[in-house]
C-alpha positions as CSV (number, residue, x, y, z in Angstrom):
1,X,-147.4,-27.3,-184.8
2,X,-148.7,-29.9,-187.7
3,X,-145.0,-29.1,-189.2
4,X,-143.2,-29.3,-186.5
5,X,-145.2,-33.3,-185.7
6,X,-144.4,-33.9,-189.3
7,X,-140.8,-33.4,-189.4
8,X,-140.3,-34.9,-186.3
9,X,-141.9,-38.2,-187.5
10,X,-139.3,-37.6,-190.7
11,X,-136.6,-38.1,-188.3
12,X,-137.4,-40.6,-186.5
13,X,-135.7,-44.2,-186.6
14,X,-137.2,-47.3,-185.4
15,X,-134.8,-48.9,-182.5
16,X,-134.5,-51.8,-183.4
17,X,-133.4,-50.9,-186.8
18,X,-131.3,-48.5,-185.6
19,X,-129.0,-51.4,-183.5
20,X,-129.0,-53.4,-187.1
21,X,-127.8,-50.5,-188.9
22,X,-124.8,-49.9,-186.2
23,X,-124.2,-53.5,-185.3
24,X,-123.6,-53.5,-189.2
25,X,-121.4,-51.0,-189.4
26,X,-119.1,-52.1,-185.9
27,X,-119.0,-55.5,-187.8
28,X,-117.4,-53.5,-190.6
29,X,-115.1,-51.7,-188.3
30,X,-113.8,-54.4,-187.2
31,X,-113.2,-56.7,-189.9
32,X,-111.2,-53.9,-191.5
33,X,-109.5,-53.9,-188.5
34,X,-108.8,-57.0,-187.9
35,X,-107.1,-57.1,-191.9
36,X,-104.7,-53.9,-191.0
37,X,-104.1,-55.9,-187.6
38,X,-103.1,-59.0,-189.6
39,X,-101.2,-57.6,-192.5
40,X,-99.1,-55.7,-189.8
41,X,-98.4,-58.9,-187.7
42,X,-97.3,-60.8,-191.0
43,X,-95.3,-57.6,-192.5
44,X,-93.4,-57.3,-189.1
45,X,-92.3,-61.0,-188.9
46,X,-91.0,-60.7,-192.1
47,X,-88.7,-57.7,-190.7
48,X,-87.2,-59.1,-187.8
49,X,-84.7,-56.3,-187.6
50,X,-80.7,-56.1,-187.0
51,X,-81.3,-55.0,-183.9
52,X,-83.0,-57.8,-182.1
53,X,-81.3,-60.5,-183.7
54,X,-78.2,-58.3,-182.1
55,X,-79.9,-58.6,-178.6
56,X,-80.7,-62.4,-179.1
57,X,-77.4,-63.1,-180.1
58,X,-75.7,-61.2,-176.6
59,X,-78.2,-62.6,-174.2
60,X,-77.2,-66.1,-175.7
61,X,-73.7,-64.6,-174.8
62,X,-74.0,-64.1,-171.4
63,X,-76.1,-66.9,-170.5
64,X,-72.9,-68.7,-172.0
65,X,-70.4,-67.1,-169.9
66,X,-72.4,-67.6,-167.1
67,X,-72.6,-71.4,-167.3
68,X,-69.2,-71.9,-168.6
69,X,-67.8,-71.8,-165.7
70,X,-69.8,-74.1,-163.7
71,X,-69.4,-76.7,-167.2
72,X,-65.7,-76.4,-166.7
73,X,-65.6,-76.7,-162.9
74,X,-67.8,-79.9,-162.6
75,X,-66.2,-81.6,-166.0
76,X,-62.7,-81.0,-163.5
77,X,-64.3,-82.2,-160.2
78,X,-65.3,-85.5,-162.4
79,X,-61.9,-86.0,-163.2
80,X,-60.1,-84.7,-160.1
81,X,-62.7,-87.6,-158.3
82,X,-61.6,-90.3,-161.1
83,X,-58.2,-89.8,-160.4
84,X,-58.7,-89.7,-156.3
85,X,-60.6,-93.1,-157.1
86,X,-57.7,-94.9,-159.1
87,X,-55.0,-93.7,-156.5
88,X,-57.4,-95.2,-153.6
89,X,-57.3,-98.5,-155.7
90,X,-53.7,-98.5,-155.3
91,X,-53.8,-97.8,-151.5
92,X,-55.9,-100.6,-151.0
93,X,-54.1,-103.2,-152.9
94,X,-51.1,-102.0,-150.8
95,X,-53.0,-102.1,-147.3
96,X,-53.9,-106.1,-148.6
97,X,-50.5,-106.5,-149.2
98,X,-49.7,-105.7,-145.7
99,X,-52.4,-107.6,-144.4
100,X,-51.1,-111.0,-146.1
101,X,-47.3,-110.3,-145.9
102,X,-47.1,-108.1,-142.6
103,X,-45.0,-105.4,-144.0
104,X,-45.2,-103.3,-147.1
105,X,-43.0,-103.3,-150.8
106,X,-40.2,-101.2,-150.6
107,X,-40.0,-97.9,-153.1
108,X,-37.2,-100.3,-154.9
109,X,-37.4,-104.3,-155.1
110,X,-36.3,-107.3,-156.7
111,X,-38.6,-108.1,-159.4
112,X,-36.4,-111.4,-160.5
113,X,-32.8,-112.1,-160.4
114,X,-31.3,-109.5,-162.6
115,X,-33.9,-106.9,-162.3
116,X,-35.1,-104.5,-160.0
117,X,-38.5,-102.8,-159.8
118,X,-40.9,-99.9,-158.1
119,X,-43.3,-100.4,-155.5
120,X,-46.3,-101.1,-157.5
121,X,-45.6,-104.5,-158.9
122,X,-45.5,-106.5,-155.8
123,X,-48.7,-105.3,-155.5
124,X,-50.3,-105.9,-158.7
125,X,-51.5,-109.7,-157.3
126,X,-53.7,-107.3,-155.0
127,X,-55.1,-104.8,-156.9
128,X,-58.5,-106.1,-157.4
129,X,-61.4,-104.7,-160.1
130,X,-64.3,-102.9,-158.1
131,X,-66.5,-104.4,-161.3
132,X,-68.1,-107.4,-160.5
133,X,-69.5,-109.8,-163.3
134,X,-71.5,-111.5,-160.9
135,X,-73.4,-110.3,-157.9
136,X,-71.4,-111.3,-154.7
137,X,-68.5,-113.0,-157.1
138,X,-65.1,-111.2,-157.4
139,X,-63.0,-111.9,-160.7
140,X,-59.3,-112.9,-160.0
141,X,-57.4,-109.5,-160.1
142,X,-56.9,-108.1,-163.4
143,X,-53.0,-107.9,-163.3
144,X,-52.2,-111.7,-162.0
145,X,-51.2,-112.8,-165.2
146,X,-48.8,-110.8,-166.1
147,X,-47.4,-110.4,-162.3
148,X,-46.9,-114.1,-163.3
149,X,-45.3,-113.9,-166.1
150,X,-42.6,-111.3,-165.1
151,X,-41.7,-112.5,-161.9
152,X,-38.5,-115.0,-161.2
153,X,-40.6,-118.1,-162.8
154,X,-42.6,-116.4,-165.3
155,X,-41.8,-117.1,-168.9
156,X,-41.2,-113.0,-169.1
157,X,-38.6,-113.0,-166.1
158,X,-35.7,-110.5,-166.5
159,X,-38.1,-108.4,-169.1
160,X,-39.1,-104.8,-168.1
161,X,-42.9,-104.8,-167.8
162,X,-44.5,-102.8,-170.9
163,X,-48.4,-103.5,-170.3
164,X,-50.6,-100.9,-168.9
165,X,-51.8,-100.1,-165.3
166,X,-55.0,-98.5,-166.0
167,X,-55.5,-97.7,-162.7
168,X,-52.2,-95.9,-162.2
169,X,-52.8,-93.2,-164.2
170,X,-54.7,-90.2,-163.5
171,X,-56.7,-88.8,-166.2
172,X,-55.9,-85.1,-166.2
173,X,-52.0,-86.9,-166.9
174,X,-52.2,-89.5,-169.1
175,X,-50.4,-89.4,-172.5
176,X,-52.5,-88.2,-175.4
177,X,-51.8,-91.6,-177.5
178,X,-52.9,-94.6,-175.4
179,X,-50.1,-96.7,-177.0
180,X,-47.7,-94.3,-175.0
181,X,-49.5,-95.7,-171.8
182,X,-46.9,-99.1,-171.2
183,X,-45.3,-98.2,-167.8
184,X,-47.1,-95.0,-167.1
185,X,-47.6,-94.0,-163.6
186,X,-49.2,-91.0,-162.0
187,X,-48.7,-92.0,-158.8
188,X,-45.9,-92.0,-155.9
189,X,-45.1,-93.4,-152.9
190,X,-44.3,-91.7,-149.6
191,X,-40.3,-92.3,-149.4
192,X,-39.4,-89.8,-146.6
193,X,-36.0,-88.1,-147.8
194,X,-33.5,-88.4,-150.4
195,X,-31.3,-91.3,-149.8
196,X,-27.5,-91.0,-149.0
197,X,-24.9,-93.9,-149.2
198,X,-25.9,-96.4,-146.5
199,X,-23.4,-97.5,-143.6
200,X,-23.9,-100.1,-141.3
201,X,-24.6,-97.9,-138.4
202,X,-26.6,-95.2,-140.6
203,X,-29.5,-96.1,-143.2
204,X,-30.0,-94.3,-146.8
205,X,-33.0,-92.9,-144.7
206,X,-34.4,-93.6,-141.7
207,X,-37.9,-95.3,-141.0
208,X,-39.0,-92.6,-139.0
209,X,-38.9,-90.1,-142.4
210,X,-41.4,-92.0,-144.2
211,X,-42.9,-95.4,-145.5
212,X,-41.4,-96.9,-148.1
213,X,-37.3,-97.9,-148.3
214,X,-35.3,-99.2,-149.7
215,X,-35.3,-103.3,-150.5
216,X,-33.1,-104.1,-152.7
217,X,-30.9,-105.8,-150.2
218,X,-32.7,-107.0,-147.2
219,X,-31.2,-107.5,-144.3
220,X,-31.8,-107.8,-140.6
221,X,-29.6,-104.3,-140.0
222,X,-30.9,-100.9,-139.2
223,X,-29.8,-100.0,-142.8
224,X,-32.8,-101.6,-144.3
225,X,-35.4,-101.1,-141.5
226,X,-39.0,-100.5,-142.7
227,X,-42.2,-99.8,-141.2
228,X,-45.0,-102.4,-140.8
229,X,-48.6,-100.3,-141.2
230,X,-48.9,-102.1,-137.6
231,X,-46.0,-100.0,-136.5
232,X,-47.1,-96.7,-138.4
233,X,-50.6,-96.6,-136.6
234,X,-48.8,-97.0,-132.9
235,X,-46.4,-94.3,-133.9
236,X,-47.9,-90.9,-135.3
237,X,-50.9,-93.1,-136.5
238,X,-52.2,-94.3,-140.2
239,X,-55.0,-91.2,-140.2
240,X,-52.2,-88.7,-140.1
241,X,-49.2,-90.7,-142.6
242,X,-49.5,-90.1,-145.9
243,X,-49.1,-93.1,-148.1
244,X,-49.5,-92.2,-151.5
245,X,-49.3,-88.7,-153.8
246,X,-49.3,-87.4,-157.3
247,X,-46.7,-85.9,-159.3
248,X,-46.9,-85.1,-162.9
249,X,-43.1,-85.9,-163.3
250,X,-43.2,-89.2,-162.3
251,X,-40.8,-91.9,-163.5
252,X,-41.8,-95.3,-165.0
253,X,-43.5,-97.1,-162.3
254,X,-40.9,-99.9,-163.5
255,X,-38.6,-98.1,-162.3
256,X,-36.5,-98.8,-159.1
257,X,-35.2,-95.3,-159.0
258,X,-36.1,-93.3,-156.1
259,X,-36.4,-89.7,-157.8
260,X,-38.9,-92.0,-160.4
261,X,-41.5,-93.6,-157.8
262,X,-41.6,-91.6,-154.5
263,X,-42.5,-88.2,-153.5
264,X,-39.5,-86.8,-150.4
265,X,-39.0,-84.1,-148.4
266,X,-36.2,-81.9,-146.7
267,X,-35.0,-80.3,-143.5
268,X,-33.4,-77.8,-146.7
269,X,-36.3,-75.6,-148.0
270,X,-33.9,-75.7,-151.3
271,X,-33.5,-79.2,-151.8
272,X,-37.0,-80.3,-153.4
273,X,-39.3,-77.8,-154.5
274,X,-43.0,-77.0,-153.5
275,X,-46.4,-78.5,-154.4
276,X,-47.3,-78.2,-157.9
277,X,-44.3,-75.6,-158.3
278,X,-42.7,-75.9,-161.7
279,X,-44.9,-78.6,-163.1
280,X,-44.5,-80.4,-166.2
281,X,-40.8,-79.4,-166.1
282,X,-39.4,-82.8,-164.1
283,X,-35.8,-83.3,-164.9
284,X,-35.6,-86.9,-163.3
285,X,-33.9,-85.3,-159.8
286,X,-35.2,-85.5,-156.3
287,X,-35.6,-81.8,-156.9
288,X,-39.0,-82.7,-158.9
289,X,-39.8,-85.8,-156.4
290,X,-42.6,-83.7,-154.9
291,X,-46.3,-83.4,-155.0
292,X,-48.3,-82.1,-158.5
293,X,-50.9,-82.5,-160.5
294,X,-53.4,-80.7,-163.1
295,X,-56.0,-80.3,-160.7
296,X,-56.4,-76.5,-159.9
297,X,-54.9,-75.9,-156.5
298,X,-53.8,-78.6,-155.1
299,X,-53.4,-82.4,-155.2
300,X,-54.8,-85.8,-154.3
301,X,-52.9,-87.7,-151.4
302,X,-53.9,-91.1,-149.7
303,X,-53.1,-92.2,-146.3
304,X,-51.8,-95.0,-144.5
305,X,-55.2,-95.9,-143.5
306,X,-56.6,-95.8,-147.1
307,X,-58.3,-92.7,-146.8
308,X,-58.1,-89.7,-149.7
309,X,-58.2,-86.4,-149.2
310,X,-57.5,-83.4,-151.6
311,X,-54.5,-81.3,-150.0
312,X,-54.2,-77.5,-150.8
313,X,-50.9,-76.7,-152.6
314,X,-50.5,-73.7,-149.9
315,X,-50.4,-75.9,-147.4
316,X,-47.2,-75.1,-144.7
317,X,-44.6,-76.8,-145.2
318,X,-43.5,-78.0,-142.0
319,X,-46.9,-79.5,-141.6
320,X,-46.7,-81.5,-144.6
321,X,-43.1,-82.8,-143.8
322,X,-45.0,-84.0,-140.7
323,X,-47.3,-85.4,-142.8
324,X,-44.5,-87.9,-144.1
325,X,-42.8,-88.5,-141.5
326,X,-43.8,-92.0,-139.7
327,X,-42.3,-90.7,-136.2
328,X,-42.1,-87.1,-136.0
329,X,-40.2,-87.4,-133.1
330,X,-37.3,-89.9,-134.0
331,X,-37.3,-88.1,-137.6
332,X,-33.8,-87.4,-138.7
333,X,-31.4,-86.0,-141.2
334,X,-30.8,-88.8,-143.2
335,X,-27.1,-89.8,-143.4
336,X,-26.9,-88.5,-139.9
337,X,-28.2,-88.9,-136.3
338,X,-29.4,-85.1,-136.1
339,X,-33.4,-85.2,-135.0
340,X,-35.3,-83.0,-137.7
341,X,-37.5,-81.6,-134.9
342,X,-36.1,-81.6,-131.6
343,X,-38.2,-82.6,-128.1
344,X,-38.7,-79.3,-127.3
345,X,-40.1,-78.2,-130.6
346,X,-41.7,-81.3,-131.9
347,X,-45.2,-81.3,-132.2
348,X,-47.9,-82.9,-130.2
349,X,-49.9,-84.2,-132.8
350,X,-50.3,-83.4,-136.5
351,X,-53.4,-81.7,-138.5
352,X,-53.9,-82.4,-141.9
């Protein structure tokens, strides 16, 4: 019993001592662990394997073909709006010219004496900056000058205009080398169809076919009869006339040339080709005197009331031959007296 007490009292261990010893040795523990933890942390960042710089490398991928897409389809809409923006400039300095002379320039006019010009520059005197240097000033229009100069009086008269009409050109079709830019135009006028030889009972084309004429020779006859915007919007109305278009194979705007500065149309499905069909290729014929552009599906278009719009290049045919007509129902085969769309079939009112 005295042994059994005495070895007992060998093996004891006071408590408190006891949590030293241990708290001691976890302190130990876990420093050691603690240096394998750290050495492993450092020796793995300095093997960044293959493999994950692999997986990096195709999750930056796809995060790049995801937004690629969405880069490339706003960077177009920007430019699809710019050039929606510049064409609308050019409606409205048409619509002033209206305004102030009661009728409209013809696709081909005099520009002095011995020279002949498009539609645009009778109406570079109104086609006015939207930048104002002043709050609530307007600058004098950009292009009066040089109207000036060229015109019958001007010191440039019977000179082909070579300056730049900024606002003419769309930016998805403007020459690569902005010295190339002299006489550049994007932009055509609504001409209704191809002109024939006149007589003096039967026009090139008739009014009812679409805006702009021919006047070159002015004269009280039907020959040269041309629509006032008055007289468009009590007749199929300005919301559903188209005014202006785009087309990639345009001509000079200098130019006096119908094929050059207007976009037509045909009772022949032959005769002039589709939107946007075949673009780039322009010969110079009223074959290529349609509607195109850069813009993916379609094309910018303005209307007699100065409205825009973007027009699908699928759109039916008939309904955009509508579209240019002025008076669907007196439309007719130019060079004869043969109605496009007879009573019967003509329709009530058009859709764009």
């Amino acid at each position: 019993m005295i042994w059994r007490r005495y070895f007992e009292k060998l093996s004891y261990t006071d408590p408190l001592q006891q949590q030293n010893v241990d708290s001691s040795s976890d302190w130990s523990t876990q420093a050691a662990e603690f240096t394998r933890t750290y050495v492993k942390y450092h020796h793995n960042r300095r093997a960044f394997g293959l493999k994950e710089i692999i997986i990096v490398i195709a999750l930056l991928g796809v995060v790049f073909l995801m937004a690629a897409p969405l880069l490339l389809s706003s960077r177009e809409n920007a430019r699809r709006n710019t050039c929606l923006f510049r064409q609308k400039l050019l409606a409205d300095a048409l619509i002033a010219y209206d305004e102030d002379l009661r009728e409209l320039p013809g696709y081909a006019n005099l520009q002095a004496t011995s020279i002949d010009t498009g539609w645009l520059f009778p109406a570079l005197p109104y086609l006015q900056s939207r930048i104002y240097p002043t709050p609530g000033e307007m600058p004098p229009p950009p292009y009066l000058e040089a109207f000036q100069a060229y015109s019958a009086d001007g010191e440039l008269a019977g000179q082909v205009p070579d300056f730049t009409v900024y606002e003419a050109i769309c930016p998805d079709d403007a020459p690569e080398d902005p010295e190339q830019w002299g006489g550049v135009s994007s932009f055509v006028a609504n001409s209704g169809m191809p002109d024939v030889p006149p007589t003096s009972e039967i026009p090139a084309d008739w009014a009812a076919n679409g805006i702009f004429q021919n006047r070159l020779h002015q004269n009280s006859g039907v020959a040269f009869e041309q629509f006032t915007l008055q007289q468009i919007s009590e007749l199929d109305g300005l919301e559903m006339t188209l005014l202006l278009g785009e087309n990639v194979d345009a001509g000079s705007w200098t130019s006096a040339t119908e094929a050059d500065v207007a976009f037509l149309w045909s009772n022949d499905a032959e005769a002039i080709l589709g939107i946007n069909q075949q673009t780039g290729q322009g010969n110079g014929s009223a074959r290529f005197s349609r509607l195109s552009s850069y813009h993916p599906g379609g094309v910018n278009v303005m209307f007699g009331s100065g409205a825009g719009k973007f027009i699908n290049e699928r759109i039916d045919a008939i309904l955009f031959s509508q579209m240019q007509a002025t008076n669907d129902a007196q439309a007719k085969v130019a060079g004869t007296d043969q109605l496009v769309w007879p009573a019967a079939t003509a329709p009530a009112a058009k859709v764009p």
